[in-house]
C-alpha positions in Angstrom: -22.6 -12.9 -13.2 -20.3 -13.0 -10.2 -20.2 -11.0 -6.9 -17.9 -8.2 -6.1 -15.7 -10.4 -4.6 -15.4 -13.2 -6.5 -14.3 -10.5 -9.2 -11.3 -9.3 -6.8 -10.2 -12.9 -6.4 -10.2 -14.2 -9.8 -9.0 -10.9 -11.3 -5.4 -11.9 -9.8 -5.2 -15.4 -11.1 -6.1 -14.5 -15.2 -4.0 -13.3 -17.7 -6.8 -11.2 -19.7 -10.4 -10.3 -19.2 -13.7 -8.6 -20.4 -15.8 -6.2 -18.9 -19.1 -5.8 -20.2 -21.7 -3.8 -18.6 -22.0 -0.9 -16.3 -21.3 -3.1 -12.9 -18.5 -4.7 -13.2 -16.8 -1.8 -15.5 -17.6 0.4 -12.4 -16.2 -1.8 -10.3 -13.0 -2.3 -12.4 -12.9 1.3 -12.3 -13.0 1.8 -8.3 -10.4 -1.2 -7.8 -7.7 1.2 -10.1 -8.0 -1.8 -12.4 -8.5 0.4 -15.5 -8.6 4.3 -16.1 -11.4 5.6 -17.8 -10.3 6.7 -21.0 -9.5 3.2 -21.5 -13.5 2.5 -21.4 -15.1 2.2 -24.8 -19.1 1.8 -25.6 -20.5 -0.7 -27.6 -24.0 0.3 -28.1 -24.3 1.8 -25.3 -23.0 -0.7 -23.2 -19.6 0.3 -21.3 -16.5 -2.4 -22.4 -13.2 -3.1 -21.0 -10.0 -5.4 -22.3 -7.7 -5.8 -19.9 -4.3 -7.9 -20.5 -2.1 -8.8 -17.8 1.9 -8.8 -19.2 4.9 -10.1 -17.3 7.8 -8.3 -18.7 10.9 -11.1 -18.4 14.4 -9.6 -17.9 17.1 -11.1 -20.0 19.8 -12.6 -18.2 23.4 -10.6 -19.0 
């Protein structure tokens, strides 16, 4: 488990994640990091994927 914080910081330096679990989906949720028809459940238990994409422009 890591703090609220330690989630905001090391959100910006991955290139995918998991959420599992109401806390940190919640908290995914308040930071805009995800909408929340993108949440699934897994018994129960809220779930998030998240994949960060950099979208290259070709040069001309």
């Amino acid at each position: 488990m890591i703090s609220e914080e330690e989630l905001k910081k090391k959100i910006k330096e991955v290139n995918s994640a998991n959420f599992v679990g109401k806390k940190c989906v919640k908290i995914a949720l308040n930071k805009k990091i995800v909408l929340k028809e993108n949440i699934i459940k897994i018994k129960d238990v809220p779930h998030i994927q998240i994949y960060f994409i950099e979208v290259l422009e070709e040069n001309k």
